[in-house]
VEXDORO-209343 format. One record per atom (N, C-alpha, C): x negated, y, z negated. Coordinates in steps of 0.1 Angstrom, whole numbers, padded with zeros to 4 digits, always signed. Example, Ala and Ser with C-alpha at 12.3 -4.5 7.8 and 13.67 -1.06 7.14 Angstrom:
// residues 2
-0132-0057-0078 -0123-0045-0078 -0132-0033-0078 -0128-0022-0071 -0137-0011-0071 -0129+0000-0079 
//
This chain:
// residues 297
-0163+1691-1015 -0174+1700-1015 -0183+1697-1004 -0189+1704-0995 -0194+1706-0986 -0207+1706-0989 -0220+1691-0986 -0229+1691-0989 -0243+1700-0982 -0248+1704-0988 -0259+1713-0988 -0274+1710-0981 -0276+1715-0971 -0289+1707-0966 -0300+1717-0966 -0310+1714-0969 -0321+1727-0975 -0330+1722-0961 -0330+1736-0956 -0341+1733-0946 -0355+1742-0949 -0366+1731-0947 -0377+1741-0953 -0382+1746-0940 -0387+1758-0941 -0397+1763-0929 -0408+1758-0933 -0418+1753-0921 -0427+1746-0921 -0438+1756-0913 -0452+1755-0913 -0462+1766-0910 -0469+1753-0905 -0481+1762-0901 -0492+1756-0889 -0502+1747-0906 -0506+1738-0903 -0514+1730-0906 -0525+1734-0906 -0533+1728-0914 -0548+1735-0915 -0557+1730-0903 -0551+1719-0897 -0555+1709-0882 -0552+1720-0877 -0543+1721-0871 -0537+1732-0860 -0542+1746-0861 -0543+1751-0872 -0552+1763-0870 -0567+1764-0866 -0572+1754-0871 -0586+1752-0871 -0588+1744-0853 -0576+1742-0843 -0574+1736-0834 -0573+1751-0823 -0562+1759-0828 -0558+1773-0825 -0572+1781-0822 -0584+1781-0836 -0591+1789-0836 -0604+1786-0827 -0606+1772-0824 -0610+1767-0813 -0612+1767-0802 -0598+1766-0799 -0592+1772-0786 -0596+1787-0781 -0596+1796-0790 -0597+1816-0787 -0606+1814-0789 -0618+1806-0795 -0636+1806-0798 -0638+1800-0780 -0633+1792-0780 -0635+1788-0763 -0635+1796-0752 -0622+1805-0752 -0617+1815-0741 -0629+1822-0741 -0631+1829-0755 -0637+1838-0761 -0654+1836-0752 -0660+1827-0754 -0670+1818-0751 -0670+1819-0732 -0661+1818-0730 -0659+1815-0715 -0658+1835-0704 -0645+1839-0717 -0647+1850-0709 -0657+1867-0710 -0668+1862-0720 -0678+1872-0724 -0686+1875-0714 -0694+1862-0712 -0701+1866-0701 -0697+1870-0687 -0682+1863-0685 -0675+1872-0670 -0675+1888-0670 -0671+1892-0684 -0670+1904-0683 -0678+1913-0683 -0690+1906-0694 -0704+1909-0692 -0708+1911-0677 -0708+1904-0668 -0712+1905-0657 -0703+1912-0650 -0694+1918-0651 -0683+1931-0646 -0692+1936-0649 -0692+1946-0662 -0694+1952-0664 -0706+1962-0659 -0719+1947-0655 -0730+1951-0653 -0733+1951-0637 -0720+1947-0627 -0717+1948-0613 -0719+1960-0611 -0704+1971-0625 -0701+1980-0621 -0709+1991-0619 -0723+1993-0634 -0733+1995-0636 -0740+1998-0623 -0743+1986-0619 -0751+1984-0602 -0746+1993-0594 -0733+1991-0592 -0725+2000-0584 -0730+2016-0579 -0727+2021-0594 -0730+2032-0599 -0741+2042-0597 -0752+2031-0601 -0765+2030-0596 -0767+2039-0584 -0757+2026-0575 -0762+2025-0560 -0759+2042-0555 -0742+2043-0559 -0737+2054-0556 -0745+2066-0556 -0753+2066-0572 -0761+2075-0579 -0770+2082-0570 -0779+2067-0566 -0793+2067-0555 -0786+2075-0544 -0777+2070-0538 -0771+2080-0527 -0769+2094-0524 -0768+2096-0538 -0764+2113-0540 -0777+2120-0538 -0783+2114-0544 -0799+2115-0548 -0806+2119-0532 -0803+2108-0524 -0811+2103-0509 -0808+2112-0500 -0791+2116-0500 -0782+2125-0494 -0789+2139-0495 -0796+2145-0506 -0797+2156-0515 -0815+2156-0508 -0822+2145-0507 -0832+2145-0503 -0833+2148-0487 -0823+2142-0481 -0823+2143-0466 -0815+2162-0463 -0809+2167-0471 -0804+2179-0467 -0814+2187-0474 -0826+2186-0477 -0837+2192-0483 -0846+2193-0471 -0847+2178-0465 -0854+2178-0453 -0852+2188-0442 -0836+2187-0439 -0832+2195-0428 -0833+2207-0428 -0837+2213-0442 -0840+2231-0444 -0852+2231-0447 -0866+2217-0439 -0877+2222-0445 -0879+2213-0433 -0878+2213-0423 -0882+2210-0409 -0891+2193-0413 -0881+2190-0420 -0881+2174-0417 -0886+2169-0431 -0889+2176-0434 -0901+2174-0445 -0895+2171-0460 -0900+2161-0466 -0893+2160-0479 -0902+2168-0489 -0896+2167-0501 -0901+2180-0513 -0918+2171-0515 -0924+2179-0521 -0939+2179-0525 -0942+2176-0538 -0953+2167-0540 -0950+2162-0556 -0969+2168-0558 -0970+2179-0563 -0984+2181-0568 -0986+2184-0581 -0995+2175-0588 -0999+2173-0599 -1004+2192-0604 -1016+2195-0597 -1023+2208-0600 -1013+2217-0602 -1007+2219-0595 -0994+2234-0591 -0982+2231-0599 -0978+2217-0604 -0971+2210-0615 -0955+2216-0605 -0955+2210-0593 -0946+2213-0587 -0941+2199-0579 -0930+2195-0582 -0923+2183-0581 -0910+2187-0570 -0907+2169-0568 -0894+2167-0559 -0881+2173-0566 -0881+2168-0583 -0870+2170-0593 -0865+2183-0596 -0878+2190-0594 -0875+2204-0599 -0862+2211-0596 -0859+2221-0598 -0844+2223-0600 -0849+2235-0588 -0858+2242-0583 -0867+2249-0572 -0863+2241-0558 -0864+2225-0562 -0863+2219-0547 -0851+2209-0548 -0848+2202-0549 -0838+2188-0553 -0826+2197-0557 -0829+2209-0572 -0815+2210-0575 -0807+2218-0569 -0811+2226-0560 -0802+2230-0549 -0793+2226-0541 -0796+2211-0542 -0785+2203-0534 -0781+2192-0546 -0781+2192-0555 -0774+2187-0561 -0761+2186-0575 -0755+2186-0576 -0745+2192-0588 -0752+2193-0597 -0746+2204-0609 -0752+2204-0624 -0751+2195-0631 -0767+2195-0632 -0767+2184-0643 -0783+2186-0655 -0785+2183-0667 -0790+2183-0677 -0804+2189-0675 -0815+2190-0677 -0827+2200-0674 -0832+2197-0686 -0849+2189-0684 -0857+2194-0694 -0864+2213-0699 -0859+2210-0710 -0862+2223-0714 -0877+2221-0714 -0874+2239-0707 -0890+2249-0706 -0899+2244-0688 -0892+2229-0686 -0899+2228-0674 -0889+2227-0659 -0883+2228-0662 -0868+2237-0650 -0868+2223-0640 -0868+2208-0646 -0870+2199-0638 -0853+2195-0639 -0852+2186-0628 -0836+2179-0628 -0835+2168-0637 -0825+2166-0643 -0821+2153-0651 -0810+2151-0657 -0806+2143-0658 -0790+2135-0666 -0785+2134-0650 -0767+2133-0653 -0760+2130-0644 -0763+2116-0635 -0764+2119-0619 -0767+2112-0611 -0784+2108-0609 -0790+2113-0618 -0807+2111-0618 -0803+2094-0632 -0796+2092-0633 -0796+2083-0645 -0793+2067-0641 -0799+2059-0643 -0794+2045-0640 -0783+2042-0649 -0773+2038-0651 -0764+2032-0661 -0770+2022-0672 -0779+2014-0664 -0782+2004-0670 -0797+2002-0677 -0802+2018-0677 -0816+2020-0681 -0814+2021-0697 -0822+2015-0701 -0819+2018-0722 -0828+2028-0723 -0836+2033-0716 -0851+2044-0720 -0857+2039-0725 -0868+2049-0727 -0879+2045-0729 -0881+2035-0746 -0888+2025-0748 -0883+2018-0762 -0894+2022-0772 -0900+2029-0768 -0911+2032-0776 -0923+2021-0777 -0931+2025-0788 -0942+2015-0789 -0945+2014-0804 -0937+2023-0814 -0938+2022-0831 -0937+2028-0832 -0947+2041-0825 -0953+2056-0831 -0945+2068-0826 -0937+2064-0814 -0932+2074-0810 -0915+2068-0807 -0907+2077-0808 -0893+2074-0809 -0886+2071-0797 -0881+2059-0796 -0877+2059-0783 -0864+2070-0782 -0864+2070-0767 -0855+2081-0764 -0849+2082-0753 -0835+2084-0750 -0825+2085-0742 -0831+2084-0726 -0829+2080-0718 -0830+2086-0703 -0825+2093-0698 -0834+2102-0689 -0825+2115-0686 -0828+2113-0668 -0838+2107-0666 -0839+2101-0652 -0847+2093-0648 -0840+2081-0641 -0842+2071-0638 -0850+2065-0627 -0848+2072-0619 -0857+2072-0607 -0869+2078-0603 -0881+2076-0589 -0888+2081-0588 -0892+2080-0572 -0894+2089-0561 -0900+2092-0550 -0911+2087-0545 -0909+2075-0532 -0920+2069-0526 -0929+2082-0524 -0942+2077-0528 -0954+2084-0531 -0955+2095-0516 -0957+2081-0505 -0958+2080-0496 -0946+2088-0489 -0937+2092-0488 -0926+2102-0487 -0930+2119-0487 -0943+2121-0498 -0943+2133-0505 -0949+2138-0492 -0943+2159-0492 -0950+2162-0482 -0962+2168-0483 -0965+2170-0499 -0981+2169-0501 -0980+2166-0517 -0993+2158-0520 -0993+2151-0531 -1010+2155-0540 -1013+2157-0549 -1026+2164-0554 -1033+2152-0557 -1030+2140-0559 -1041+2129-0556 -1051+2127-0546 -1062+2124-0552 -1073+2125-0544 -1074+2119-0533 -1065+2106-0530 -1067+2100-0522 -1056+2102-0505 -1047+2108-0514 -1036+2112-0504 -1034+2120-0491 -1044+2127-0489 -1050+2131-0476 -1057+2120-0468 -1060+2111-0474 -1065+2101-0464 -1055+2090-0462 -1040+2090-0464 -1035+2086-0463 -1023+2097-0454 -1027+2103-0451 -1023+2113-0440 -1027+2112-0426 -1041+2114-0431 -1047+2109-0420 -1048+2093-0410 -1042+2084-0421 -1040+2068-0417 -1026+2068-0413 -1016+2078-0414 -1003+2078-0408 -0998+2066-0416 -0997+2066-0429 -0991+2060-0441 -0979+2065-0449 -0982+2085-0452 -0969+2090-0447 -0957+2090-0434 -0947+2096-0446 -0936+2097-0431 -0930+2109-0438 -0919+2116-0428 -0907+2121-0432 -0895+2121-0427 -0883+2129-0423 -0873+2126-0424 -0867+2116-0408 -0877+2120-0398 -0873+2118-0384 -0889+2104-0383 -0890+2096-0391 -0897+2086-0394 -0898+2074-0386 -0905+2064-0379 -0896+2055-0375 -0898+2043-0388 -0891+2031-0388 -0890+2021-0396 -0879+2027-0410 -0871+2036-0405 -0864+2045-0417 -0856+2036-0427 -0844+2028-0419 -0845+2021-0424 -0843+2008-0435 -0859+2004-0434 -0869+1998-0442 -0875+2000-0453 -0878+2014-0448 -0890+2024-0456 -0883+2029-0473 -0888+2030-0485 -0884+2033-0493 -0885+2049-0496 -0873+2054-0503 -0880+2066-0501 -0876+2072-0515 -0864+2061-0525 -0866+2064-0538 -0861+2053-0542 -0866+2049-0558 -0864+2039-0563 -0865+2041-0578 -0863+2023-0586 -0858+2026-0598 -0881+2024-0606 -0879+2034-0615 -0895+2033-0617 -0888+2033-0634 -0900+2030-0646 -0901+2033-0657 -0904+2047-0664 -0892+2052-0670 -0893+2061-0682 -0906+2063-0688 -0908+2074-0695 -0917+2074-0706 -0919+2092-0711 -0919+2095-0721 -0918+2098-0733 -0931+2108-0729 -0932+2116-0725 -0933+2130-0720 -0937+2140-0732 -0946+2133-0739 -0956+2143-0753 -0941+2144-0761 -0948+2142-0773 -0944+2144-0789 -0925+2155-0790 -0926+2163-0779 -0913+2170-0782 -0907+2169-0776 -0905+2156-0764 -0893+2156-0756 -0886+2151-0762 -0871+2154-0757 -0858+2148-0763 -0854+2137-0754 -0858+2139-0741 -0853+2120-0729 -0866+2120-0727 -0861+2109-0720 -0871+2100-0714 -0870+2104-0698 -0883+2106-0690 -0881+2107-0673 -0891+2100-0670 -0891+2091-0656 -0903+2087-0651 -0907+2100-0643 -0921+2092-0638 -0929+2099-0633 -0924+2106-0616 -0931+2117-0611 -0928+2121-0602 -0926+2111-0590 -0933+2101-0586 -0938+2095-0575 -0937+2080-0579 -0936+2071-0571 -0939+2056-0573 -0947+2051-0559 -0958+2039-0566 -0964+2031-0554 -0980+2038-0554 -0983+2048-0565 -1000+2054-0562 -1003+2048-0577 -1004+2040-0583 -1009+2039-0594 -1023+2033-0586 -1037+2040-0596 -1044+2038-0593 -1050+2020-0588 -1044+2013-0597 -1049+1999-0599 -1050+1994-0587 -1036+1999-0576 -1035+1993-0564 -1046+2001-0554 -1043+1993-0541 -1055+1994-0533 -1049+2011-0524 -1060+2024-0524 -1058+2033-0519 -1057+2026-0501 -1057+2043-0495 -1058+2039-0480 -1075+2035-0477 -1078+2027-0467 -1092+2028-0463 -1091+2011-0468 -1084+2006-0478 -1085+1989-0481 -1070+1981-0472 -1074+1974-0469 -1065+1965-0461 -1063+1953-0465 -1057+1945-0458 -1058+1930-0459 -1044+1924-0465 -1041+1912-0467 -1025+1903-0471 -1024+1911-0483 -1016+1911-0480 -1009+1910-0495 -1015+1930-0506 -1019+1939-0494 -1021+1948-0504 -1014+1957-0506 -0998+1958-0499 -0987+1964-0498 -0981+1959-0505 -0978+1947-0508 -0973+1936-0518 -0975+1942-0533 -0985+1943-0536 -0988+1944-0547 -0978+1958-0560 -0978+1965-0549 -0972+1978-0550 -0954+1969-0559 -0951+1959-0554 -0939+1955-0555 -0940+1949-0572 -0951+1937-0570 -0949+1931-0584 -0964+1929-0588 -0979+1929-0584 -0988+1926-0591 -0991+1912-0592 -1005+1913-0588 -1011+1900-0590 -1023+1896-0592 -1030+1887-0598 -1043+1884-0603 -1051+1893-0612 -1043+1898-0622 -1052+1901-0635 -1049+1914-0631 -1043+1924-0620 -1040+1936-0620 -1030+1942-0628 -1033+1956-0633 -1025+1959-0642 -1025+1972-0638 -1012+1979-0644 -1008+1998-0644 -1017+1999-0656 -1012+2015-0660 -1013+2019-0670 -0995+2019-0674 -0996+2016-0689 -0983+2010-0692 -0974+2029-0697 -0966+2032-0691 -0959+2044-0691 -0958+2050-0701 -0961+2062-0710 -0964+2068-0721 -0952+2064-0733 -0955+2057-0739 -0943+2056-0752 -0938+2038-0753 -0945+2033-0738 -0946+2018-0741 -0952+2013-0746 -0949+1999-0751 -0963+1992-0760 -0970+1988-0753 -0980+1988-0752 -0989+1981-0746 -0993+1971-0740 -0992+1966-0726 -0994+1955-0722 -0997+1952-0710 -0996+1943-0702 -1006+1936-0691 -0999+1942-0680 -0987+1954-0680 -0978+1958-0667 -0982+1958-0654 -0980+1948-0646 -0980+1945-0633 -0978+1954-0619 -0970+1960-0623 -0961+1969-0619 -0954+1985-0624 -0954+1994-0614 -0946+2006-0618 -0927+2005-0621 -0925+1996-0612 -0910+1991-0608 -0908+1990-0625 -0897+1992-0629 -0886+1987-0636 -0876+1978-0635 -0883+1960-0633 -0876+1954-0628 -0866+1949-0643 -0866+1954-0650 -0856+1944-0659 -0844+1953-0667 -0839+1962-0660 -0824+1965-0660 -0812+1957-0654 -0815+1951-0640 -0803+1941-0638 -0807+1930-0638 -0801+1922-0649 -0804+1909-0647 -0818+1898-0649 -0828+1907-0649 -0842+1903-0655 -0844+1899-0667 -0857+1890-0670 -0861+1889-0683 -0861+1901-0690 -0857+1905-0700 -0864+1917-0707 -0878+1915-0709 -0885+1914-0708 -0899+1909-0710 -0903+1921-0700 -0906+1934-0701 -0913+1944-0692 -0924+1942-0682 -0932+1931-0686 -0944+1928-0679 -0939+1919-0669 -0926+1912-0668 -0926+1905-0660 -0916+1913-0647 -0918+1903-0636 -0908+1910-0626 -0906+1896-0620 -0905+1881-0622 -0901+1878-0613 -0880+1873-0625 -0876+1874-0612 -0860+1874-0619 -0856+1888-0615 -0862+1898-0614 -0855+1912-0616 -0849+1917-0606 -0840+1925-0602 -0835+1933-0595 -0832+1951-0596 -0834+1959-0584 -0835+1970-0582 -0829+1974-0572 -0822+1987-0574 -0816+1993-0560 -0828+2003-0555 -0824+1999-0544 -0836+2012-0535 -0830+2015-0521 -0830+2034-0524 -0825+2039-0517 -0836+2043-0499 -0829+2037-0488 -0838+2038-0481 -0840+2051-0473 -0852+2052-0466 -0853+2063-0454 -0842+2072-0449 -0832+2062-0441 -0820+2067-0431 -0809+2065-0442 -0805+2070-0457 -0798+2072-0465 -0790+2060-0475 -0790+2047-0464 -0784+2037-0477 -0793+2027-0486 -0785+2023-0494 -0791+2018-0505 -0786+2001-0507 -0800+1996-0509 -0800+1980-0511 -0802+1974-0524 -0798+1966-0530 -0799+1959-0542 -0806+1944-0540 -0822+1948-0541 -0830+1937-0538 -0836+1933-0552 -0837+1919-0553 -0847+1910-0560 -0861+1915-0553 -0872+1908-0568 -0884+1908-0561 -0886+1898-0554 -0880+1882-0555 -0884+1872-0546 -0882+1878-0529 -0869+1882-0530 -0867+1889-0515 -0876+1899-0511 -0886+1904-0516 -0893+1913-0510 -0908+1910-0510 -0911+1898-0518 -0924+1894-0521 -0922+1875-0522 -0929+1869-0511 -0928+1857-0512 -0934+1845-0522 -0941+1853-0532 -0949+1845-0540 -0945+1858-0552 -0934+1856-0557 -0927+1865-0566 -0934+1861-0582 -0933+1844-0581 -0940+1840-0596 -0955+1843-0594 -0963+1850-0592 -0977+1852-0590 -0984+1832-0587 -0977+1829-0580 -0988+1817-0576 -1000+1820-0568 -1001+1828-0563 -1009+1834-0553 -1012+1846-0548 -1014+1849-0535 -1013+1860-0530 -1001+1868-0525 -1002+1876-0529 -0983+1882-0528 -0986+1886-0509 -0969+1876-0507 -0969+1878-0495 -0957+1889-0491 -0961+1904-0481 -0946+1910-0481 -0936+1900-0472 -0925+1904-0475 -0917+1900-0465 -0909+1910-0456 -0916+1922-0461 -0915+1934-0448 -0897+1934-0451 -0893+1935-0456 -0872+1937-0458 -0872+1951-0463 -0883+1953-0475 -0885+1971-0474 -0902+1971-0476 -0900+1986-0473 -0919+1992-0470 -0917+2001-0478 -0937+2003-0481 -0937+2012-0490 -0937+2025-0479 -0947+2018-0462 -0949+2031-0454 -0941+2024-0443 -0942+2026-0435 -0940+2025-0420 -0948+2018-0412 -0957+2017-0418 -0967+2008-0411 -0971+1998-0417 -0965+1993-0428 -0974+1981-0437 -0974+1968-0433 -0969+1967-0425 -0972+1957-0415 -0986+1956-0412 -0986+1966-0403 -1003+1969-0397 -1010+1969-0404 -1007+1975-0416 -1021+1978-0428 -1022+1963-0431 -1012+1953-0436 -1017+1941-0438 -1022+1928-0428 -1022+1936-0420 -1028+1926-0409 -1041+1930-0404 -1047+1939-0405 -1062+1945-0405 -1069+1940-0412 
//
């Protein structure tokens, strides 16, 4: 009789699993934030590409308006976005209803969450992300802006320091009265009142425009909560504190003058990024073409 050998199948041990599950908790642990940071490369990317279309679309506006970029006037409620100026040169894309302005598509940061609200009002989708150096416009209904005409602080298409010069960038969202469905920033960036108009000079007052310093503040963008905002920039989409008031850590693409686009930190563009002092530029982008000069007067 041929003896019988029982073989048992044997399984993983409660060591070895708990060794196993270790192991995939580790990978797991290791490769989140790689991909996380793909992810938010690609984001950037996108961005950048975005701004391009944007800048492209601004410079072939110029060339059928004898140099001139579109006009942002508050009174006449006639803007760069409008679908009258911009959307002619740009593909179809989304439109706040009843005010015939441009938005979604390529007006959209990837990496913008919108506006977050402040309690009372609902936060709400972004429909455009960006906003037009002030200083770019070929007429602007702020009061001060003609004197800034006159100090050759504008430019337009055939500009020199092109560029340098900014001529759209990433600004903050906000919540556009009680019935809008997105979120858009504002027409313009770099005139918030707080900063210094034309006619003030001195270190550091082109700077300011970037990140803010010594107890200066914006008005914080309609549908934000409330707080000590430094700045118009939306520095905390890539890679920033979320902390809105802050900007040092943050990064922004900004599309320049002569059509390409840079992905700058604030320390690179402001030498005293943590507010130790007086914000020094480092002139890598301008708000005008001259801010050099202006800060050296």
């Amino acid at each position: 009789m041929t003896a019988r050998t029982n073989v048992q199948s044997q399984g993983f041990t409660l060591i070895e699993l708990l060794v196993v599950i270790s192991i995939i908790a580790l990978l797991i642990g290791i490769l989140l934030p790689a991909l996380s940071s793909a992810r938010e490369a690609a984001r950037r990317v996108l961005d950048a590409a975005n701004q391009r279309q944007i800048a492209t679309s601004l410079f072939t506006y110029a060339t059928d308006n004898k140099s001139s970029f579109p006009q942002n006037d508050d009174v006449a409620k006639e803007y760069w976005y409008d679908l009258e100026r911009i959307g002619t040169y740009l593909p179809s894309t989304d439109t706040e209803a009843g005010v015939n302005t441009v938005g979604g598509g390529v007006m959209i940061c990837p990496s913008d969450p919108g506006n977050p609200g402040d309690g009372s009002l609902e936060a709400l989708e972004p429909a455009r992300s960006v906003a037009m150096n002030v200083f770019a416009s070929s007429h602007h209904s702020v009061s001060w802006f003609q004197s800034a005409v006159d100090a050759g602080w504008t430019f337009n298409a055939d500009s020199n320091n092109a560029s340098k010069t900014v001529l759209i960038t990433e600004a903050r969202s906000e919540n556009f009265g009680p019935g809008s469905e997105f979120s858009y920033t504002r027409s313009t960036i770099g005139e918030d009142a707080a900063f210094a108009p034309p006619g003030v000079t001195g270190p550091g007052i082109m700077a300011q425009r970037w990140t803010g310093f010594l107890g200066r503040s914006v008005t914080p963008p309609q549908g934000w909560p409330a707080a000590a905002y430094t700045t118009e920039l939306d520095w905390t989409r890539h890679g920033s504190n979320s902390d809105p008031t802050k900007s040092r850590g943050g990064s922004i693409n900004i599309a320049f003058a002569d059509g390409h686009v840079s992905f700058e930190g604030a320390t690179s563009l402001v030498s005293n990024a943590d507010e130790s002092g007086i914000p020094e530029n480092t002139y890598k982008a301008l708000w005008t073409p001259i801010d050099q000069q202006i800060e050296a007067e």
